[in-house]
LOTOR-742067 format. One record per residue (C-alpha): residue in three letters; x, y, z. Coordinates in nm, 4 decimals. Layout:
N
<type: Ala xx: X yy: Y zz: Z>
...
end
This chain:
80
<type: Unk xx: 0.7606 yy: 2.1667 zz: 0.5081>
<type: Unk xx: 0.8127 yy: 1.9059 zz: 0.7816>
<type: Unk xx: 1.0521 yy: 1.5904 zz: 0.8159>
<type: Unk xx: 1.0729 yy: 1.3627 zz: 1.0918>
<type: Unk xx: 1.4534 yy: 1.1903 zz: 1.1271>
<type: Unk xx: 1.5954 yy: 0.9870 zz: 1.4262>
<type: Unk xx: 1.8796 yy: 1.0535 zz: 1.5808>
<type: Unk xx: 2.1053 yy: 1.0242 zz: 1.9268>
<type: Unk xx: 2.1892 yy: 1.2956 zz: 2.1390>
<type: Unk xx: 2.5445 yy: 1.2456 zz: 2.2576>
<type: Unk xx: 2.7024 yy: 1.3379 zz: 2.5726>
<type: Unk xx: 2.8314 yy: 1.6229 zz: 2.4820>
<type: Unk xx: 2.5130 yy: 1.7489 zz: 2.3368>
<type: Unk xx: 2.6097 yy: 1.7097 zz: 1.9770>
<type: Unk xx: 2.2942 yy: 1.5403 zz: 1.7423>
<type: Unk xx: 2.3955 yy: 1.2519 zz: 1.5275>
<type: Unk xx: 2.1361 yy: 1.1896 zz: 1.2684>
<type: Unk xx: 2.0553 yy: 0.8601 zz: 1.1015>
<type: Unk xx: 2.0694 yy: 1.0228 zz: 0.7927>
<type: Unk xx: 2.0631 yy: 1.3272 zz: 0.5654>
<type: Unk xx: 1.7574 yy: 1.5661 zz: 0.6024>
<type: Unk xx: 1.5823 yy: 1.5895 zz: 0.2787>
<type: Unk xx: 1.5511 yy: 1.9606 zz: 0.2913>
<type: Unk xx: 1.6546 yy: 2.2670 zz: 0.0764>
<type: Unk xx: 1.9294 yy: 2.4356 zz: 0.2805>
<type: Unk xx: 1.8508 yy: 2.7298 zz: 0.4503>
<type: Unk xx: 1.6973 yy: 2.8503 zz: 0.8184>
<type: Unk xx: 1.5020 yy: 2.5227 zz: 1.0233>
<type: Unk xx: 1.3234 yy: 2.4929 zz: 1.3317>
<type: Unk xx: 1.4811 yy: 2.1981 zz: 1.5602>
<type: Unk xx: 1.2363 yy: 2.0170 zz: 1.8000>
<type: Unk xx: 1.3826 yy: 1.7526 zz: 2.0299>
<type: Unk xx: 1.1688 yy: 1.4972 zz: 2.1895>
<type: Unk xx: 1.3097 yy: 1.2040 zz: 2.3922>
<type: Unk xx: 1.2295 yy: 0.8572 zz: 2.1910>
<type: Unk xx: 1.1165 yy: 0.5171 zz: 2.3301>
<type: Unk xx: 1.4447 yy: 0.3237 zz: 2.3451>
<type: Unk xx: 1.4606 yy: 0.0444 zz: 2.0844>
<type: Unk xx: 1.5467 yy: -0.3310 zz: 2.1862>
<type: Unk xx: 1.8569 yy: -0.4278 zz: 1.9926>
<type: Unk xx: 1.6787 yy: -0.5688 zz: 1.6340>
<type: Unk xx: 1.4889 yy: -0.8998 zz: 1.6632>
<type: Unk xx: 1.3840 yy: -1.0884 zz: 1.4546>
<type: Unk xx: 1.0007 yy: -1.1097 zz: 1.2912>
<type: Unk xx: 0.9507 yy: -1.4847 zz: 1.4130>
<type: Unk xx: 1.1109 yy: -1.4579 zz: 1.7578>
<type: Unk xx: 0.9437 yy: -1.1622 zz: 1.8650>
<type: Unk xx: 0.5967 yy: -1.3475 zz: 1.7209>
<type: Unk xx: 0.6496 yy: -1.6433 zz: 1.9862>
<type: Unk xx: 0.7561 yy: -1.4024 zz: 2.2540>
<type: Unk xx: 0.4112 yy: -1.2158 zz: 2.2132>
<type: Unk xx: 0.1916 yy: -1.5443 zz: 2.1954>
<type: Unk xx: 0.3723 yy: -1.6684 zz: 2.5327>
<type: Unk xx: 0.2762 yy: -1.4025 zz: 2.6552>
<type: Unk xx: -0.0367 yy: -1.3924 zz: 2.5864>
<type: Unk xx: -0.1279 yy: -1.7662 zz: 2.6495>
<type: Unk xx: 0.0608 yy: -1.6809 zz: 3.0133>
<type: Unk xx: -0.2119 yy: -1.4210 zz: 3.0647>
<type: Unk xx: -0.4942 yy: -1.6564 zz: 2.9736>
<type: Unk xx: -0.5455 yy: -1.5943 zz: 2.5592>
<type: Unk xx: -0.6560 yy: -1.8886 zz: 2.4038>
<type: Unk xx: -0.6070 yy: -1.9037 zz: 2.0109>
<type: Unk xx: -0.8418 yy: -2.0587 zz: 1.8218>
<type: Unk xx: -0.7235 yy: -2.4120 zz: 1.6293>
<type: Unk xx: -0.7564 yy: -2.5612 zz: 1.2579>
<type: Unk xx: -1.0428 yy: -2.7289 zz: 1.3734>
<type: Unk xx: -1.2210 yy: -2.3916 zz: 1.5300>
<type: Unk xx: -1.1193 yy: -2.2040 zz: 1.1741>
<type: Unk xx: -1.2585 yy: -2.5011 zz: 0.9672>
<type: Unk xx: -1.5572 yy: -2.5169 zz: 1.1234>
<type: Unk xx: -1.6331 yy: -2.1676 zz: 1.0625>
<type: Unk xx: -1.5534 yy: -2.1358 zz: 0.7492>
<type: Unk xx: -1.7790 yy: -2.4357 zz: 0.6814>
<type: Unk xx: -2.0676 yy: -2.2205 zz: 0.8673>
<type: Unk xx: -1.9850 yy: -1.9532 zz: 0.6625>
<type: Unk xx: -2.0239 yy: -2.1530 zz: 0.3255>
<type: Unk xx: -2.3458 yy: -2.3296 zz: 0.4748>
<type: Unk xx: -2.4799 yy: -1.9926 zz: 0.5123>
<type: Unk xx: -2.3863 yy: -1.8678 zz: 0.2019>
<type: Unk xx: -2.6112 yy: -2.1364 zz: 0.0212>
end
């Protein structure tokens, strides 16, 4: 049986876990691999408009009602 839980190492070398292991008690193998750090929590909608700025600074163009609309009317056209 294997469980994957997050946790920080502190300076002194003591784990805290983020939570309980759901395990029967008894003898367990410990593996400790570094994580990617994780930017303090931000919110669904911010991080959205940070990612298309991005991407429109690198040259991404997104596609506009009038691009979807006229596709979809394609796709109906074709359909008949």
């Amino acid at each position: 049986m294997q469980i994957t839980i997050h946790g920080m190492v502190r300076p002194d070398g003591s784990l805290e876990l983020t939570g309980l292991p759901a395990l029967p008690a008894g003898p367990v193998e410990i593996v400790i691999r570094s994580a990617p750090s994780r930017p303090d929590s931000v919110d669904w909608w911010s991080f959205l408009q940070r990612a298309r700025g991005e991407l429109e600074s690198a040259g991404h163009t997104f596609r506009t009602k009038e691009d979807i609309d006229a596709e979809i009317d394609e796709l109906r056209a074709d359909a008949n």
